[in-house]
N, C-alpha and C positions, 0 to 999 in steps of 0.2 A: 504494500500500500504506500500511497505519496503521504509521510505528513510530516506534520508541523510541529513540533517544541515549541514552544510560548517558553523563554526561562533556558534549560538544559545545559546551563554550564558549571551548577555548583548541585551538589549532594542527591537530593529526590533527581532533581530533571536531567543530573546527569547520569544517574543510574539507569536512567528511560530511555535515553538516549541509547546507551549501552549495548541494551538488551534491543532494543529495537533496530538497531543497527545488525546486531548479533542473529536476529531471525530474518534478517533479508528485505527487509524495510528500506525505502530512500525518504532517508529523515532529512532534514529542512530545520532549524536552530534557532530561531529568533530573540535576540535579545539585544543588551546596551554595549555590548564588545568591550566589557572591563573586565571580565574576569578570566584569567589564564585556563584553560582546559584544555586535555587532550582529548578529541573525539576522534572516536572510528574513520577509518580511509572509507573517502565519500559518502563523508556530512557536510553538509552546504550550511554554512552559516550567514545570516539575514545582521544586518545593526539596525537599531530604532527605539528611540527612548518611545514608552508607552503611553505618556502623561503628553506628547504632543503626539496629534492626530494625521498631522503633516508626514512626519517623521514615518510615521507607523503604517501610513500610505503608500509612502512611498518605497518602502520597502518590503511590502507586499508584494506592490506589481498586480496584474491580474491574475498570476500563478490560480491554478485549483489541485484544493488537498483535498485526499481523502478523509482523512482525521486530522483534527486538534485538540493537542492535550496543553493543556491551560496549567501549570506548573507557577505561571509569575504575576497572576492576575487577582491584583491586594484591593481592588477599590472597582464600584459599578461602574467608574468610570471611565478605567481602562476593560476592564468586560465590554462594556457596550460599544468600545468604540470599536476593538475586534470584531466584536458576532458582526456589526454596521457593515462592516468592510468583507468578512467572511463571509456573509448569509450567503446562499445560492451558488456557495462555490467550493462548500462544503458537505460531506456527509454523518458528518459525528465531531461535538463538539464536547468534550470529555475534562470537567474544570477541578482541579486540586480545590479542594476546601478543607477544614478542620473540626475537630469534635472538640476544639475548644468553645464552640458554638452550645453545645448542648447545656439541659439544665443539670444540676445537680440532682443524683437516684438516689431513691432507697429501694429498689426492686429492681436486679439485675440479673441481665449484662444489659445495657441501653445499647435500645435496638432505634434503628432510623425514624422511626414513629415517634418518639421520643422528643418531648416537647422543647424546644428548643428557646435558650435564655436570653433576651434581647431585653435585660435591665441597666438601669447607668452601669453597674458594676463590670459589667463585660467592658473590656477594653476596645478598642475602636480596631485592631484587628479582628479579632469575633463577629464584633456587627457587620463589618466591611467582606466578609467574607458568606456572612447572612445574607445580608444584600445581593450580593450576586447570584446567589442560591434564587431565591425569590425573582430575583430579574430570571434567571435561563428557564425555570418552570414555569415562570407565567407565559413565557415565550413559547414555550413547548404545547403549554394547554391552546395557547390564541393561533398560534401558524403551524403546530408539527415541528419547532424548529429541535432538531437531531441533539439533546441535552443532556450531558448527566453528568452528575457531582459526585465526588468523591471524598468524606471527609475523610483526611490522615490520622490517627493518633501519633503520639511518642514514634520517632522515626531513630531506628538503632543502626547504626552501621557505620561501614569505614568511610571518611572524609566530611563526616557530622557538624555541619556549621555551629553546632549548637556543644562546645566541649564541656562546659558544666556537667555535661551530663556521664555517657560510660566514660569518657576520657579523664574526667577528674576521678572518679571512682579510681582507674587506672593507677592512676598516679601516687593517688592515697595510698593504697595497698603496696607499692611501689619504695615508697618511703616510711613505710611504718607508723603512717599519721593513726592516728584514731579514725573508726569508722562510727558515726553517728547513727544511731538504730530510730525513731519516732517509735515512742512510748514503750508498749510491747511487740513489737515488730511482725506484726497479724495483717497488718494491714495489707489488701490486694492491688498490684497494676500489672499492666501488661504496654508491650511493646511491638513494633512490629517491624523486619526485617525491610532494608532497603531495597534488595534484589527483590526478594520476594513482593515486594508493592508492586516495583516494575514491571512484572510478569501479569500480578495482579491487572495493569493498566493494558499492556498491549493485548491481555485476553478479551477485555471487553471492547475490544476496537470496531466498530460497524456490527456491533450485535444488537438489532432492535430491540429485544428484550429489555436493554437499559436503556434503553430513553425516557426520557421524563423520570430519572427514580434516583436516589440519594442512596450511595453504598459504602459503608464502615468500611475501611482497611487497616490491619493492623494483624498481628501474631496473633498464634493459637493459644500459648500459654500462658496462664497467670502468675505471677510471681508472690510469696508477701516480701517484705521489706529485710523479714529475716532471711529469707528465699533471694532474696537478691543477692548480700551481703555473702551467701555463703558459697556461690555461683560463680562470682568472682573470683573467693579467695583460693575456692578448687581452680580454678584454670589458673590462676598465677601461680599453684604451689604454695601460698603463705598461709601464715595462723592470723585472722582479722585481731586487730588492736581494738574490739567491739565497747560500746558505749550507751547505754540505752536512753534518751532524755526522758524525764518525766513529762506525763501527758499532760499536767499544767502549764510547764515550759514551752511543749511544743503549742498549745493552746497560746499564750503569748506573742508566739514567734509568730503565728500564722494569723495574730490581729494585727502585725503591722502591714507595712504599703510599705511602695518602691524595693529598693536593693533588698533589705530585710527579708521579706517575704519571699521574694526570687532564691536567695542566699540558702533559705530554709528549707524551699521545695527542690533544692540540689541534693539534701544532706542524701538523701534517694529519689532516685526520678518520681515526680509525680506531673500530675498532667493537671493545667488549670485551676492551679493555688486558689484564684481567685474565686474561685465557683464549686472546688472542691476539698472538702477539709481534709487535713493532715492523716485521718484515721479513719477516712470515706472512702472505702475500697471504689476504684470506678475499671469498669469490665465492659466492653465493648464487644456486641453480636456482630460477625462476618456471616452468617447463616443466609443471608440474602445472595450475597457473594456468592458464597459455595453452591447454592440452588443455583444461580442463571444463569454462570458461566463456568462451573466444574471447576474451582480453583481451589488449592488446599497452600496454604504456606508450606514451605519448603524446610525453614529454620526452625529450630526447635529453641528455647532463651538460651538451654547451653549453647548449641551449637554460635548461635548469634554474636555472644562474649567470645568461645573459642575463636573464631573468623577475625570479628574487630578485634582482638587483641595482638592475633599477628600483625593484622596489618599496621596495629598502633608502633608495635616492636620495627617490623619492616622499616616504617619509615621514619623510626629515629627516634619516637616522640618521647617513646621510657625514657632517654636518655637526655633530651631537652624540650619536653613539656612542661611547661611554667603554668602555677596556678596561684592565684591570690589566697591562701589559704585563712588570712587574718582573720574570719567573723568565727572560723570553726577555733580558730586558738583561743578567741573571745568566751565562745562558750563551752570549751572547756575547764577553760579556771573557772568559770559562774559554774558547771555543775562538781569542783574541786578535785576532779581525775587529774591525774598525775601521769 
C-alpha cells in the first residue's frame, strides 16, 4: 500500500515506519525535518510545519495514499487541516490518540465505551486529542469519511522519548539507588510494546471493520508495582535496594501539581497522575482489537524489559545515562532510610 507517516521520525512513528517498510509498504514520512533518523532504503521523506496550512500544502502535492496514520496530530487544528487537504484522496485515515483521555475506573479493564474525562483537570493534551477524536467520528457519521482512532497507553521500548520512565528505573538498579515501592506495592499497570503497537497499526490498514471505532492499544500483561520492581531486578541480575513509602506520603505527593507530581508518578510508571490515583490500578481492554483484526501482542512485560535493556546496554546508556535523581534523595531522608 502507498502511505503516509504524519510524524515517523522519533519512537511510536518510527517504529511504524519500520515495520511498514519491513512488510513491503512504500511509506511516504511527513514531518518538520528536525529530527535525525535512520529510515529504511526507500522512505520518501515530505518537510512541512503543520500549524501553517501553506506549508503542509505544499508539501502534499496532489500525491494519493492509500492510508494515513496520524502519529503527530496534537490539536483539531492540524487534524482538520490534513483530512481538508487529504479527503478524497485517501482510503483510511488511522489517528494516534491517548487513554490519557479517559475517566478515572473503578470496574475494570476500561474498555472504549468508557466514559471519557473532558474536566478543567485534564491537561490540554487530553482534550486536544479528545477533540480530534470527536472531529474524525463526526466526520465519519456525516460523509463515511475512512476514520479510526487509536488511543496509546504507556509506550515501552527502545528509543523512549519519555526516559523517566524504564530508563531511569534502568539506571537506579544500575547504581544501587533505592527503588521507591507506593504504599504496598499491589497496585496494577500495564504497558505496551513499541513493535508490537506497530504491527498492531499496519494490521488494521484499509480494514473497514474499523472505521468509525476507537481501539485500546497496549500489552497483554498486568504488572503491580511490586511486579514491576522485581522484573527489573531479574533481568539486570541485582538485589533491589527496595523502599516502601507510606500510603499517607504517597497520598501527599500525588496532591501536588507541576514537577512534584510528575516526579512521583516516575517512582513507577503510572499513567495519568492527574486523573489516576497513586493506588488506582488502571487496566486497559484490547479485546476489540483482538476481535477485528486477529492481533495478539507479541511481548510479554518480561520479555519487553529483556529487549529494552539490551538495547539501553547497546547503546551506551548504562554507562552515561544521567538522571536528576535529587527529589528521590529528598524523600529519602523524609522517610529516614539510610
Amino acid at each position: 500500500m502507498r502511505v503516509l507517516v504524519m510524524g515517523g521520525s522519533r519512537f511510536n512513528g518510527l517504529a511504524l515506519v519500520r515495520e511498514l517498510a519491513r512488510c513491503g509498504h512504500e511509506v511516504t514520512v511527513l514531518n518538520r525535518g528536525q529530527t535525525d533518523a535512520v529510515f529504511p532504503r526507500g522512505v520518501r521523506r515530505l518537510s512541512a510545519d503543520r500549524n501553517d496550512s501553506a506549508s503542509l500544502r505544499d508539501a502534499l502535492g496532489t500525491g494519493d495514499y492509500d492510508v494515513v496514520h496520524d502519529v503527530s496530530g496534537y490539536t483539531l487544528a492540524q487534524v482538520r487541516s490534513a483530512v481538508e487537504l487529504l479527503k478524497g484522496r485517501i482510503a483510511h485515515y488511522i489517528f494516534a490518540s491517548s487513554t490519557v483521555g479517559y475517566a478515572a475506573a473503578r470496574l475494570l479493564p476500561i474498555r472504549e465505551t468508557h466514559a471519557d474525562d473532558r474536566t478543567e483537570r485534564q491537561g490540554d493534551y487530553a482534550r486536544n486529542k479528545l477533540d480530534c477524536e470527536d472531529y474524525l467520528f463526526d466526520l465519519h457519521r456525516r460523509e463515511g469519511f475512512p476514520a479510526t482512532t487509536v488511543p496509546f497507553s504507556m509506550v515501552f521500548g527502545p528509543n523512549n522519548i519519555v526516559p523517566d520512565r524504564e530508563q531511569r528505573m534502568f539506571q537506579r538498579l544500575l547504581q544501587g539507588r533505592p527503588v521507591f515501592v507506593p504504599g504496598d506495592g499491589t497496585t496494577l499497570g500495564m504497558v505496551g510494546h513499541v513493535d508490537d503497537q506497530a504491527r498492531a497499526l499496519r494490521m488494521m490498514m484499509m480494514n473497514p471493520v474499523t472505521f468509525g471505532k476507537r481501539y485500546n492499544l497496549t500489552g497483554n500483561d498486568a504488572y503491580s508495582d511490586e511486579g514491576y520492581v522485581d522484573t527489573f531486578a531479574e533481568v539486570l541480575g541485582v538485589e533491589p535496594r527496595r523502599i516502601h513509602v507510606p500510603a499517607a506520603v504517597m497520598d501527599e505527593l500525588w496532591a501536588a501539581s507541576g514537577p512534584a507530581l510528575h516526579q512521583a508518578a516516575h517512582l513507577i510508571q503510572k499513567v495519568a497522575p492527574h486523573i489516576h490515583r497513586w493506588n488506582s490500578s488502571v487496566i486497559f481492554s484490547i479485546d476489540r482489537l483482538r476481535a477485528d483484526i486477529g492481533w495478539e501482542p507479541e511481548y510479554t512485560f518480561r520479555s519487553m524489559v529483556e529487549q529494552t535493556y539490551d538495547w539501553y546496554c547497546s547503546a551506551g546508556l548504562d554507562r552515561t545515562g544521567t538522571f536528576d535523581f535529587s527529589f528521590e534523595d529528598q524523600l529519602l531522608e523524609r522517610l529516614g532510610s539510610s
